[in-house]
N, C-alpha and C positions, 0 to 999 in steps of 0.2 A: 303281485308286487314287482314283476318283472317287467312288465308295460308301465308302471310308475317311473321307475329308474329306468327305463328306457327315452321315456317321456322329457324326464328332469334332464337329461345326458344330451338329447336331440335340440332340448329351449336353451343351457347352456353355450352348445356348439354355436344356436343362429348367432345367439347374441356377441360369441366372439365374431365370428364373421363375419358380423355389422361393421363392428370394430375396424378391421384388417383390409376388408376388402371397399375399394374404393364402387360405387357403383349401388352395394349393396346398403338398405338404409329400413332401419325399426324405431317406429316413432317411441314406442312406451315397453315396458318391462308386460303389459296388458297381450300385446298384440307377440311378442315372443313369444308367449305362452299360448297364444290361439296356433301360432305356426307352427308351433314343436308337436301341438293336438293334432293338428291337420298330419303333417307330416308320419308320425307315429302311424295314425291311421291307415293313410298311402301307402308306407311301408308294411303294415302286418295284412292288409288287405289287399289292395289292388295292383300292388307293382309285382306280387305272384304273378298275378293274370296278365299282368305287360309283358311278364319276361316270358311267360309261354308262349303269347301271341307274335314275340320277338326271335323266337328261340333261332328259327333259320337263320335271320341279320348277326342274331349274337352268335351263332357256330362261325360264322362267315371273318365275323370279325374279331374271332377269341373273346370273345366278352367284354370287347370295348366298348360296344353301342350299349351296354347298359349304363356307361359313364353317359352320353347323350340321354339316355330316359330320366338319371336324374339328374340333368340341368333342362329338361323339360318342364319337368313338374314343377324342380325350385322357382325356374321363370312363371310357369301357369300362376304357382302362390302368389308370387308375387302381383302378377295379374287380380287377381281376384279377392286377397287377403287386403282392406284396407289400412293403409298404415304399415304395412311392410312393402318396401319398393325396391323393386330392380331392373337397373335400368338399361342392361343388354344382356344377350345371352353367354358372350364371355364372360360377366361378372357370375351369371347364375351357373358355370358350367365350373367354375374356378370355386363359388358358394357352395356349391352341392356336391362337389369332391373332395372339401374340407371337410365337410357334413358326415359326408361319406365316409371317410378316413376317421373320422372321433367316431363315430356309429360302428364302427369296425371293432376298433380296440376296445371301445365300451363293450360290446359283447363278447370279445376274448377276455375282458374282465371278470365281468360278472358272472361268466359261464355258459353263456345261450348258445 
């Protein structure tokens, strides 16, 4: 139930994002919902195994390079996710640390 509203909380955030940030663009309420998929993913999976692989950069840097890992990924999405577009990495690094910041408080919410 917790990856659901996780889920729901991640496709919210993009779709304000879209909103706000100039740069950042979602064609349909369709394609929010693949990126919040995607995303969710990335995050319960694979960005463990980034920040491991990162760990020295991120000690080096206090744990700033993990704000770069996710305007990484935000930009790759948007590379690869049809229908969601992003069109520099200042937009996806300013996108992914709003993302970032709602994904936060949503888990001091919910409890996770």
């Amino acid at each position: 139930m917790k990856i659901i509203i996780h889920w729901i909380i991640l496709t919210l955030a993009i779709i304000a994002v879209s909103k706000f940030i100039p740069g950042i663009t979602i064609d349909s309420i369709k394609t929010a919902i693949i990126v919040g998929v995607c995303l969710t993913f990335i995050n319960l999976i694979i960005k463990p195994i980034l920040n491991l692989l990162t760990l020295p950069i991120n000690i080096l840097t206090l744990g700033l390079f993990s704000l770069v890992i996710n305007g990484a990924i935000f930009y790759w999405l948007g590379s690869v996710i049809s229908g969601f577009g992003v069109e520099n990495f200042k937009a996806a690094f300013i996108g992914a640390l709003i993302v970032s910041v709602i994904n936060w408080i949503s888990n001091r919410v919910t409890g996770e």
